[in-house]
VOBA-1610 file (N, C-alpha, C; in pm, whole numbers, padded with zeros to 5 digits, always signed):
BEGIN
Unk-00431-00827-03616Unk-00539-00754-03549Unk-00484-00621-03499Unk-00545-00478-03541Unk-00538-00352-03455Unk-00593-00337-03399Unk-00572-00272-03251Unk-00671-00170-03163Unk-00797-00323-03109Unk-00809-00384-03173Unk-00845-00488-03099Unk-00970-00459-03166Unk-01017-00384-03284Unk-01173-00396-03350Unk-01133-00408-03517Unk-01008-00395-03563Unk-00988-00432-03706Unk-00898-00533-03762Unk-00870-00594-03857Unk-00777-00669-03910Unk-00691-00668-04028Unk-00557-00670-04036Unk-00502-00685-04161Unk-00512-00751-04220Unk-00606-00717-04375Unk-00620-00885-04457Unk-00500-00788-04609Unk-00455-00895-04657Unk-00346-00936-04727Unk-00400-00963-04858Unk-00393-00892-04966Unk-00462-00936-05100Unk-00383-00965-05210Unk-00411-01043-05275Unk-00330-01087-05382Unk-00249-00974-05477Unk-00089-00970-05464Unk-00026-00896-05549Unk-00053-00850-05690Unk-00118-01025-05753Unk-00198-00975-05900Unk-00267-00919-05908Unk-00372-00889-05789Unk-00495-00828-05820Unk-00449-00696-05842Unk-00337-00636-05708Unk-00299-00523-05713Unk-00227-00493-05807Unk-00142-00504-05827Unk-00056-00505-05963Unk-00156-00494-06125Unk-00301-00547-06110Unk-00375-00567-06233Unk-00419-00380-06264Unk-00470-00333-06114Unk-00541-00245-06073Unk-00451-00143-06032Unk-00353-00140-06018Unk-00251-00076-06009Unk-00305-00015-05874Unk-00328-00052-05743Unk-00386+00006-05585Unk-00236+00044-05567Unk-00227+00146-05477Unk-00118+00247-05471Unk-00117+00216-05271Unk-00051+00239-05233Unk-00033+00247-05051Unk-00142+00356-05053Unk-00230+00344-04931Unk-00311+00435-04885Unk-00427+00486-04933Unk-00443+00407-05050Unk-00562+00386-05169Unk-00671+00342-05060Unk-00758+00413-05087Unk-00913+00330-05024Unk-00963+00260-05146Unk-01044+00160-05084Unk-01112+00047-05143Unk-01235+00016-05069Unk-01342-00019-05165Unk-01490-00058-05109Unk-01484-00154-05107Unk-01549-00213-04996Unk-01584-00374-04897Unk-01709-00379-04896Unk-01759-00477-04949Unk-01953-00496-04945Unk-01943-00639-04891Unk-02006-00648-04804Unk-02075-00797-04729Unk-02205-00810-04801Unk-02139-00948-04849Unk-02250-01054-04905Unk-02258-01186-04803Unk-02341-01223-04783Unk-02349-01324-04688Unk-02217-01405-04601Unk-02177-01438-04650Unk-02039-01502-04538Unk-01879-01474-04640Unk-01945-01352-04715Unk-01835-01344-04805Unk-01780-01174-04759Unk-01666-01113-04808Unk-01651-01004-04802Unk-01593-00959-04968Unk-01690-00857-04994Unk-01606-00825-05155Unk-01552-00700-05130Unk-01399-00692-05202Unk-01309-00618-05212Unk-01317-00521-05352Unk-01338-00378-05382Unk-01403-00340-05522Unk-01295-00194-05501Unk-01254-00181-05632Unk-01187-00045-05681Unk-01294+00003-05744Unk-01286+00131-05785Unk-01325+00189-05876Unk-01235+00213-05994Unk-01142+00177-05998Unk-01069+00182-06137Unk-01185+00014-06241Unk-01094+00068-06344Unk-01185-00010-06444Unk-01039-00070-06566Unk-01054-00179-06589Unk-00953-00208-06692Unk-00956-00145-06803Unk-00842-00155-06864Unk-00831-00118-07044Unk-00963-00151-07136Unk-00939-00098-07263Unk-01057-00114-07323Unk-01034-00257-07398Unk-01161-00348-07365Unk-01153-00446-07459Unk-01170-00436-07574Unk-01111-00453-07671Unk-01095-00455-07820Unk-01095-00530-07906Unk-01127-00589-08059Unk-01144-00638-08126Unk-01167-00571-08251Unk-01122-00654-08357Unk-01106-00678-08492Unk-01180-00800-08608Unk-01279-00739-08640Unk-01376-00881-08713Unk-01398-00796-08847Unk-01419-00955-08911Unk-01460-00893-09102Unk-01556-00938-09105Unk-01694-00868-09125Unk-01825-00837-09141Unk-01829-00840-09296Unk-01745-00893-09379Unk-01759-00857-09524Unk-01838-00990-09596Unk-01827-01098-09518Unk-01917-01193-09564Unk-02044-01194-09499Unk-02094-01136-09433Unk-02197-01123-09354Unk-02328-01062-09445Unk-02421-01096-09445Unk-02578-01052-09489Unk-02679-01081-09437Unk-02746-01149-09397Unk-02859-01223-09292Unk-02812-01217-09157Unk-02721-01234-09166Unk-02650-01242-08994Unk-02571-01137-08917Unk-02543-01058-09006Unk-02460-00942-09000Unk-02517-00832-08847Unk-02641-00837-08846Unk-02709-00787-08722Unk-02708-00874-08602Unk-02701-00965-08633Unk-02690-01075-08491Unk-02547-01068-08458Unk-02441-01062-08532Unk-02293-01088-08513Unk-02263-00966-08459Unk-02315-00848-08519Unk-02315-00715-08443Unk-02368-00710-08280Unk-02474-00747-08255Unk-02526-00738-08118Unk-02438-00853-08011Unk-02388-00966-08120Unk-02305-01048-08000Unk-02116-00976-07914Unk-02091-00893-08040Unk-02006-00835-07989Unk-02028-00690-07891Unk-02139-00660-07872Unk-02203-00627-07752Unk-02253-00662-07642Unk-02271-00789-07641Unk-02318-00834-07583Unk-02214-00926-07491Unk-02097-00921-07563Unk-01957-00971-07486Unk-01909-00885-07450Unk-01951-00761-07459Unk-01843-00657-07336Unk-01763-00583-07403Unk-01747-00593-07540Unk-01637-00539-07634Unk-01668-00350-07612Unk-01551-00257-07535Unk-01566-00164-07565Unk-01547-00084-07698Unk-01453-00169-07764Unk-01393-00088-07920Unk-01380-00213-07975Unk-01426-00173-08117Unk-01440-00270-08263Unk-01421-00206-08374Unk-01324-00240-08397Unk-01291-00230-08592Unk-01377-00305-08668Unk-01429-00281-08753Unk-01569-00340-08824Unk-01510-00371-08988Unk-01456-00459-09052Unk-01463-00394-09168Unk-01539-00507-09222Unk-01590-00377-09377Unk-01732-00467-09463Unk-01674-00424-09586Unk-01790-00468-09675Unk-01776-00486-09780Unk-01867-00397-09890Unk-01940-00379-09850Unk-02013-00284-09940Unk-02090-00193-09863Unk-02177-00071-09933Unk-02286+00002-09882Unk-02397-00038-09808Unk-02437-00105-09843Unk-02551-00199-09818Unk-02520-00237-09660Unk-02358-00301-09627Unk-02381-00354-09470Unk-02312-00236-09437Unk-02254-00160-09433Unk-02247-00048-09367Unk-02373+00030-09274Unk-02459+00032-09359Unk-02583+00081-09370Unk-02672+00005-09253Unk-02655-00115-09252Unk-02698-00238-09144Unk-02658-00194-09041Unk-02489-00192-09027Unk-02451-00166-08889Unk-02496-00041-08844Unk-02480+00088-08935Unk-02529+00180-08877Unk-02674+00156-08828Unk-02788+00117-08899Unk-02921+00064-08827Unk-02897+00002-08689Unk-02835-00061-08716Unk-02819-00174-08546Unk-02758-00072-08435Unk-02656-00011-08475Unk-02604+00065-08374Unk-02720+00191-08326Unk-02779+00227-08370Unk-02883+00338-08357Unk-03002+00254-08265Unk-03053+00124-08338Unk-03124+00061-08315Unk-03152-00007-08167Unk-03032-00073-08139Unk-02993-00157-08046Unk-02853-00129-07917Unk-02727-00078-08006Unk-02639-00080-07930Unk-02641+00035-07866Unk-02680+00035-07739Unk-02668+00148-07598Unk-02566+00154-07591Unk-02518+00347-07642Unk-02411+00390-07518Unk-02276+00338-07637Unk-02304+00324-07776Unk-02203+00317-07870Unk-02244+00408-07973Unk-02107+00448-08042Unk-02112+00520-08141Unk-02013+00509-08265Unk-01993+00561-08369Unk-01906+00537-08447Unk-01779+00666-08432Unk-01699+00627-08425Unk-01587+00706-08406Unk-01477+00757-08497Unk-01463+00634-08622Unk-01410+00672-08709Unk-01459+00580-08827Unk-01452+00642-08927Unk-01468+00590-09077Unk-01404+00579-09231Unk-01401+00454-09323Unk-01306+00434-09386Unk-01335+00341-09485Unk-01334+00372-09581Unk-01352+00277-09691Unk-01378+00167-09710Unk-01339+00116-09610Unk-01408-00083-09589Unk-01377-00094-09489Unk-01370+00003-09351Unk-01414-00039-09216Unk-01404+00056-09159Unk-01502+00067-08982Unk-01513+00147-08927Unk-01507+00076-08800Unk-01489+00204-08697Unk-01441+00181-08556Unk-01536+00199-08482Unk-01601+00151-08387Unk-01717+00187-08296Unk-01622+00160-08130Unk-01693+00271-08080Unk-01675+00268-07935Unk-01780+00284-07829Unk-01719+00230-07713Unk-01861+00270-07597Unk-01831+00393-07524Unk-01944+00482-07524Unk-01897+00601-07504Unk-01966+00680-07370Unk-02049+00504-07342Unk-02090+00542-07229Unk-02132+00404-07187Unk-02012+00363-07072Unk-02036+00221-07046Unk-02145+00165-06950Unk-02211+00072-07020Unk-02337+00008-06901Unk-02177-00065-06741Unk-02307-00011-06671Unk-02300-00020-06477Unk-02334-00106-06403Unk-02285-00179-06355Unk-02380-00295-06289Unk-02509-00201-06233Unk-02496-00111-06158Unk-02616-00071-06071Unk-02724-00057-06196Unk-02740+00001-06335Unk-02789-00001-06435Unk-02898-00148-06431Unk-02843-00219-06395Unk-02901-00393-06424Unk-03083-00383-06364Unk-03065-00355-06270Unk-03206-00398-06168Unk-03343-00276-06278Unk-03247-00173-06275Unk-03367-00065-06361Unk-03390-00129-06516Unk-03281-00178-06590Unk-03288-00272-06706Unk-03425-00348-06738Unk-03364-00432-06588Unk-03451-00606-06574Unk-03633-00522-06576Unk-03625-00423-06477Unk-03757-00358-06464Unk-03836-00322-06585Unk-03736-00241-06632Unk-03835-00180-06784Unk-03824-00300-06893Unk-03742-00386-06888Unk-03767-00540-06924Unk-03911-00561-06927Unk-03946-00608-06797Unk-04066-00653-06780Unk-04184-00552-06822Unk-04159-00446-06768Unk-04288-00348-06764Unk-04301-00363-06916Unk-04220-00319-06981Unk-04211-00299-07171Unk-04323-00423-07224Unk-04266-00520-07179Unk-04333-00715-07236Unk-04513-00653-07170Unk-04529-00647-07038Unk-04651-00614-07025Unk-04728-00545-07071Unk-04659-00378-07123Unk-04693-00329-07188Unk-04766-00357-07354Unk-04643-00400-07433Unk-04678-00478-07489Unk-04764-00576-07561Unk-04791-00648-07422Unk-04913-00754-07440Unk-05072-00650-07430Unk-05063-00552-07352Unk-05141-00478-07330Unk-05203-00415-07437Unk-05099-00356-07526Unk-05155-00234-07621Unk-05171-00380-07756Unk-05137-00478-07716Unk-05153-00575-07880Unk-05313-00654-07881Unk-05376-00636-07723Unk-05525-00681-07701Unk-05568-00568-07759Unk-05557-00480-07702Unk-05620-00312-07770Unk-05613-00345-07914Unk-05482-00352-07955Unk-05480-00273-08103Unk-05551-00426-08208Unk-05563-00558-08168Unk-05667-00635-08166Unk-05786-00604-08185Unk-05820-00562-08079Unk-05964-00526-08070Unk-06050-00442-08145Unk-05955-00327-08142Unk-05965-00201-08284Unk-05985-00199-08458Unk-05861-00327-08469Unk-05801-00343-08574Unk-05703-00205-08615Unk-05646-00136-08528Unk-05619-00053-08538Unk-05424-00024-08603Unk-05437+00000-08726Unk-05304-00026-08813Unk-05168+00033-08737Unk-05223+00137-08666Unk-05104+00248-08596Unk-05061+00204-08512Unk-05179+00138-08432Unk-05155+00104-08278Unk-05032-00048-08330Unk-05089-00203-08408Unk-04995-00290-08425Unk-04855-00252-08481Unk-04845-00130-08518Unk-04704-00059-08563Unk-04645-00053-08469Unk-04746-00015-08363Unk-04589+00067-08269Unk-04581-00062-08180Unk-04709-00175-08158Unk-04666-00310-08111Unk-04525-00331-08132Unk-04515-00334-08269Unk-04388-00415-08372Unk-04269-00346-08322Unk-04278-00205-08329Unk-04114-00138-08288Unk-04127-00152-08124Unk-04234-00143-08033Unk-04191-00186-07890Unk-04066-00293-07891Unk-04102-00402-07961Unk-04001-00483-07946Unk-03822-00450-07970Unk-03818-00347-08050Unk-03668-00246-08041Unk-03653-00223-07931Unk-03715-00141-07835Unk-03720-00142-07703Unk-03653-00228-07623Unk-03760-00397-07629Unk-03741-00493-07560Unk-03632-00541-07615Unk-03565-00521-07715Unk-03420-00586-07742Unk-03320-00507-07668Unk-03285-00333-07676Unk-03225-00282-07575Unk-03217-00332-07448Unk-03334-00309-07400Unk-03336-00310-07255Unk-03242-00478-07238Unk-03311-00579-07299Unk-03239-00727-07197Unk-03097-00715-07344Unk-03026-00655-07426Unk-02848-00694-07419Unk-02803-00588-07360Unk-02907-00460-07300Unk-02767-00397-07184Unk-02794-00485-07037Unk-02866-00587-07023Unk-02900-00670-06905Unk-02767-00751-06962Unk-02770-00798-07051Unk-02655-00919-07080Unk-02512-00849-07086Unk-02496-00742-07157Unk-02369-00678-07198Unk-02346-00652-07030Unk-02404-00598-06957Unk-02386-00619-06748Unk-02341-00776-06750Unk-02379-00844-06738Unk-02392-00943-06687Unk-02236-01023-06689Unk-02186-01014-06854Unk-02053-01051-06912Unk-01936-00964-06863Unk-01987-00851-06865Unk-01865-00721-06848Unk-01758-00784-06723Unk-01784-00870-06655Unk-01709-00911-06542Unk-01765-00836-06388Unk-01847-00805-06357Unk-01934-00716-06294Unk-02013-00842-06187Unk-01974-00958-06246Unk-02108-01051-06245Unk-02116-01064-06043Unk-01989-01074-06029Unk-02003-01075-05860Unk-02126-01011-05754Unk-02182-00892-05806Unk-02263-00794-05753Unk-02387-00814-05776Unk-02391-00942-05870Unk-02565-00974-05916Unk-02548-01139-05844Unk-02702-01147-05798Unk-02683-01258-05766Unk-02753-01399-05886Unk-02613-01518-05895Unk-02664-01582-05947Unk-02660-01563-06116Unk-02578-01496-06165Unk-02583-01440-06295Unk-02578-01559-06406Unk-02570-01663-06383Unk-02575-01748-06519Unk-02777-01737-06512Unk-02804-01756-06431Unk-02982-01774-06453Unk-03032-01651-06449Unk-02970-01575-06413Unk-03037-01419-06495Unk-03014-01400-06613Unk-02916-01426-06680Unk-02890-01418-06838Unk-02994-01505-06913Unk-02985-01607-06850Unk-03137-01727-06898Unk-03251-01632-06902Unk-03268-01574-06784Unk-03424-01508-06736Unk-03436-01441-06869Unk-03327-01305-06858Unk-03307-01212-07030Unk-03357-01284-07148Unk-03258-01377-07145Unk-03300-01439-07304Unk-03376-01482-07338Unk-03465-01547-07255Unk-03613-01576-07245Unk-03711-01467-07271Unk-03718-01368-07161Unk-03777-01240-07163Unk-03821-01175-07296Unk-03628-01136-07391Unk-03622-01125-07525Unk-03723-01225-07607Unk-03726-01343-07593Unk-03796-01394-07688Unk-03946-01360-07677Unk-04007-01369-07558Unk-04124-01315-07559Unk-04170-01205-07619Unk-04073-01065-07619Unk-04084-00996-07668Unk-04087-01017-07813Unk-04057-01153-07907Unk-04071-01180-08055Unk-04178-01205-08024Unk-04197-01327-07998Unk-04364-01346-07979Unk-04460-01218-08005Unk-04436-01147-07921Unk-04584-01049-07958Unk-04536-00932-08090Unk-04444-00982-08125Unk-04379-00860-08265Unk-04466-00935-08374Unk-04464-01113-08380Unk-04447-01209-08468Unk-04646-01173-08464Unk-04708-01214-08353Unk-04863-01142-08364Unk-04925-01030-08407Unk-04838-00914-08403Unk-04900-00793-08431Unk-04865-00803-08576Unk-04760-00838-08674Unk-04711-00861-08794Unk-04835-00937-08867Unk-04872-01022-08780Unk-04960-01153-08866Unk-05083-01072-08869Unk-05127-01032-08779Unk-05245-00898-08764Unk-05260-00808-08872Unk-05132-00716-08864Unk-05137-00643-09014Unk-05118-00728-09135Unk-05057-00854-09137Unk-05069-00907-09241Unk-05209-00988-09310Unk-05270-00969-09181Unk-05397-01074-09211Unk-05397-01228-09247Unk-05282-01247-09161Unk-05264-01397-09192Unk-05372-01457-09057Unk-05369-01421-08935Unk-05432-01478-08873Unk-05561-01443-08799Unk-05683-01503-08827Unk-05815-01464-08754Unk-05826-01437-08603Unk-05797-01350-08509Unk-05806-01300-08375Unk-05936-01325-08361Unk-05967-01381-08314Unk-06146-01438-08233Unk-06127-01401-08058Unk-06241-01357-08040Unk-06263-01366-07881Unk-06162-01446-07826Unk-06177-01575-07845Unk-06145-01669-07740Unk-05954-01606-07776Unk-05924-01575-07884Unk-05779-01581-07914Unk-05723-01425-07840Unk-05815-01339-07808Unk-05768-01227-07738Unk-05800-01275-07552Unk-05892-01364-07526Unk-05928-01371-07436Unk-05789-01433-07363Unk-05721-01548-07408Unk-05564-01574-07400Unk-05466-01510-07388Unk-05493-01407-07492Unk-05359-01324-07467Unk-05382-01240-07294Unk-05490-01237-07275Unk-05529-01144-07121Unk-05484-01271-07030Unk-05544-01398-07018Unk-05495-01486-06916Unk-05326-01509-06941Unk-05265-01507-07092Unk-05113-01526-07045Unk-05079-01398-06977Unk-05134-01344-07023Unk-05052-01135-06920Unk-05092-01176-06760Unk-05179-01273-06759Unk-05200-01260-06570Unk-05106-01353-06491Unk-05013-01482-06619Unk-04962-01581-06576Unk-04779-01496-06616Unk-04824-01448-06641Unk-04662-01318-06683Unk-04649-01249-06549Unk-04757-01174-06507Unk-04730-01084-06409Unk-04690-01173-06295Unk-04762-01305-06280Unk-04734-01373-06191Unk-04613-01367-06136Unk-04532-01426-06241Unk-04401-01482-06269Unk-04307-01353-06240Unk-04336-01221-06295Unk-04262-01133-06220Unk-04288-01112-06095Unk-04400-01102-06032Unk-04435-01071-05865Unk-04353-01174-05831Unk-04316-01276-05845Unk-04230-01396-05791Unk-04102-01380-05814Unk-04066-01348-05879Unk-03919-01310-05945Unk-03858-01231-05828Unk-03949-01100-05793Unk-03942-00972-05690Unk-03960-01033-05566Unk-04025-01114-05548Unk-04139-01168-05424Unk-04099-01302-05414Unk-04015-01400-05408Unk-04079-01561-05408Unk-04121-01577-05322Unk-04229-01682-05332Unk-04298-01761-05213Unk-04308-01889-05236Unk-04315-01980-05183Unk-04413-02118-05234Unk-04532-02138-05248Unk-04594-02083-05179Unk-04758-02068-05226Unk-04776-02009-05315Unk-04687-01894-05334Unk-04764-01805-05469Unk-04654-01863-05623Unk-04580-02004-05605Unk-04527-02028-05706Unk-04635-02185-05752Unk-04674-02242-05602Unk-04753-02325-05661Unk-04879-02289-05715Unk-04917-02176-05670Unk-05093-02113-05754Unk-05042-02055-05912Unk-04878-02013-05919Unk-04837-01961-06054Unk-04858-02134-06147Unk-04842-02243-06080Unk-04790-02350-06131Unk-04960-02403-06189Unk-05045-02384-06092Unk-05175-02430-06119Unk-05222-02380-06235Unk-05248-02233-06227Unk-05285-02121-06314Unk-05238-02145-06456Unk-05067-02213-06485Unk-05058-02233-06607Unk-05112-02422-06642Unk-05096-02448-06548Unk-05189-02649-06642Unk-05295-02535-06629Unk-05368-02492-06616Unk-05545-02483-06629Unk-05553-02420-06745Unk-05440-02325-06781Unk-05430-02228-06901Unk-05406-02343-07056Unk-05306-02391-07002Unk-05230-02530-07092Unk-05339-02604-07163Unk-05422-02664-07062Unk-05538-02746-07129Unk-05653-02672-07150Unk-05693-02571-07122Unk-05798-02465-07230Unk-05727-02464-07354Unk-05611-02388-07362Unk-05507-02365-07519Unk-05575-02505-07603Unk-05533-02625-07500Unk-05513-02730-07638Unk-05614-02776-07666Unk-05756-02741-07560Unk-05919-02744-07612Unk-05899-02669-07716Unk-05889-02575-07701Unk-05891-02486-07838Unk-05841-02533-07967Unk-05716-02567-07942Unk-05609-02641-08052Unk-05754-02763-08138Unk-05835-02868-08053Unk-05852-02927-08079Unk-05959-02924-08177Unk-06032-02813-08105Unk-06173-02786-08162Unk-06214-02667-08221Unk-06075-02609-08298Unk-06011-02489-08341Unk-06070-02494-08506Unk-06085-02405-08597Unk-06036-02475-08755Unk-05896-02456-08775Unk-05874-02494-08899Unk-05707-02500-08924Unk-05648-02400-08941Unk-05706-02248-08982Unk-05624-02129-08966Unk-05661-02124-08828Unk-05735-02149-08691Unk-05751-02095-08610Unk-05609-02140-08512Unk-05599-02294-08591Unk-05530-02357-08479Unk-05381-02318-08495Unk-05384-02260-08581Unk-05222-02204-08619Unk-05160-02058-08497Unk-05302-02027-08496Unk-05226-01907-08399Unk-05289-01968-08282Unk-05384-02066-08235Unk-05370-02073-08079Unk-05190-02193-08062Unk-05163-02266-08145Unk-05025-02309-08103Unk-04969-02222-08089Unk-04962-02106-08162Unk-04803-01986-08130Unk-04864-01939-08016Unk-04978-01944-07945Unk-05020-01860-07835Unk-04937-01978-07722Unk-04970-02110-07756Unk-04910-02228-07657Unk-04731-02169-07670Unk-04703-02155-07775Unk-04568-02143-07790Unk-04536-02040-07657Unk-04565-01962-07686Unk-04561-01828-07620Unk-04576-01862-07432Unk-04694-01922-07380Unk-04712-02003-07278Unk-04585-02056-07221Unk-04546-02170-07320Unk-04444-02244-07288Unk-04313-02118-07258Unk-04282-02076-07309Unk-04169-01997-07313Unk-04195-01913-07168Unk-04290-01893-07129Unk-04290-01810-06982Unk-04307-01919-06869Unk-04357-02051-06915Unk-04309-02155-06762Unk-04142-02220-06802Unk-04130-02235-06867Unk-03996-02264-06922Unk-03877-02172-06796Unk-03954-02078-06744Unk-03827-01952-06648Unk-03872-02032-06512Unk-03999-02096-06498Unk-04003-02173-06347Unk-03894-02176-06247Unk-03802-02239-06322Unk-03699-02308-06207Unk-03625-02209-06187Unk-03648-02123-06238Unk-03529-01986-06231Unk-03593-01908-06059Unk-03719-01917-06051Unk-03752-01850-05919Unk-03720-01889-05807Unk-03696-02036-05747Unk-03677-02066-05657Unk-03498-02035-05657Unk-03416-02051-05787Unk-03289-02077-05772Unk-03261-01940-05702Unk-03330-01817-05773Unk-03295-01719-05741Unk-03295-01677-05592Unk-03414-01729-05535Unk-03453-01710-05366Unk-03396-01778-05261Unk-03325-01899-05340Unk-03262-02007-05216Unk-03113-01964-05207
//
């Protein structure tokens, strides 16, 4: 104890030694509930990796976004032909925030982050997360209603959008950052969920221009009651309450058993898209338990 209002606390040599803290170095202290966190602003080495993308074709874009999605600042890429070159460059344009290609080479290339996601980044993420999905659902009743070819186009690429926004939520989440968010294994859940919704309404506007599926009143009238059982679920997310999680809880059985009236007394192309509408349902109470974990 000094002066009788501060204290000497004693921190682990590894940490210092990791971070290289020097005598007389300041350091940020944030109080979290009965905890005290200790934070540099230095940042470790670059994580790195080496993968062969040369057997890759169908998957080659997913294997790409997972090594983003683990935090990897630098990757040696090597492929095999024109064709996946061509992929990764799509994906990286497409999807990977804040990477670029750095060097290039006959059967592989180097990508780096050239502008690393922030924890503080996360909360504005999670936001245009949501707003995007609402959006979304919004302009796909419209462009429904219209039949309007332009409008279900840009439905379809929103969802590029909604893939950015929740893997720089995840690529945060992994980076080791996770201390500063609360609860981070069920926010990564929340994301990946989120993301899928965002297929959902890609997979509708597709079937739309494809004319695979008949949109009837009652089938747009759904898509407006799931957007009111969505917003819910975010005002709660921001907001919990118990009252306003048990009226979220009511709101979807009442929704649940209209859907499967429908299902029942549907015809058989009808009933094909009110299940993906149930699908879709399910996938936004499916985050339930995530609200209270988050608030308690």
């Amino acid at each position: 104890m000094m002066g009788g209002k501060t204290f000497v606390l004693s921190l682990p040599s590894a940490w210092i030694k990791k971070y290289q803290i020097k005598k007389g170095e300041e350091l940020d202290l944030e109080e979290k509930e009965n905890s005290i966190i200790v934070r540099t602003e230095k940042r470790l080495g670059d994580k790195e990796i080496s993968v062969d993308f040369s057997c890759m074709e169908v998957m080659l874009g997913r294997a790409l976004g997972s090594l983003y999605k683990s935090g990897y600042t630098r990757a040696k890429i090597s492929y095999g032909t024109k064709e996946q070159l061509q992929n990764i460059e799509d994906v990286l344009q497409r999807s990977l925030v804040g990477f670029s290609i750095t060097k290039q080479e006959a059967n592989y290339i180097v990508i780096e982050s050239i502008a690393e996601a922030k924890v503080e980044e996360f909360d504005v993420s999670l936001k245009r997360l949501f707003y995007s999905l609402e959006l979304m659902n919004e302009e796909l009743v419209t462009a429904l209603g219209s039949s309007n070819i332009q409008a279900l186009e840009k439905v379809i690429e929103k969802d590029g959008q909604i893939n950015r926004h929740a893997d720089l939520c995840r690529r945060i989440i992994v980076s080791g950052q996770t201390q500063f968010l609360s609860k981070p294994a069920v926010l990564y859940y929340v994301v990946e969920q989120l993301e899928r919704i965002g297929d959902f309404y890609k997979a509708f506007a597709q079937k739309a221009l494809e004319k695979s599926f008949v949109f009837s009143s009652s089938a747009k009238k759904i898509f407006q009651e799931i957007q009111k059982i969505f917003i819910q679920f975010r005002t709660l997310f921001y907001k919990f309450s118990f009252e306003g999680f048990e009226d979220f809880g009511k709101n979807f059985y009442t929704l649940r058993i209209e859907i499967k009236k429908l299902i029942k007394d549907s015809s058989s192309e009808e009933k094909v898209l009110f299940l993906q509408q149930s699908f879709l349902l399910e996938t936004i109470i499916d985050m339930n338990g995530a609200l209270p974990m988050l608030s308690l």
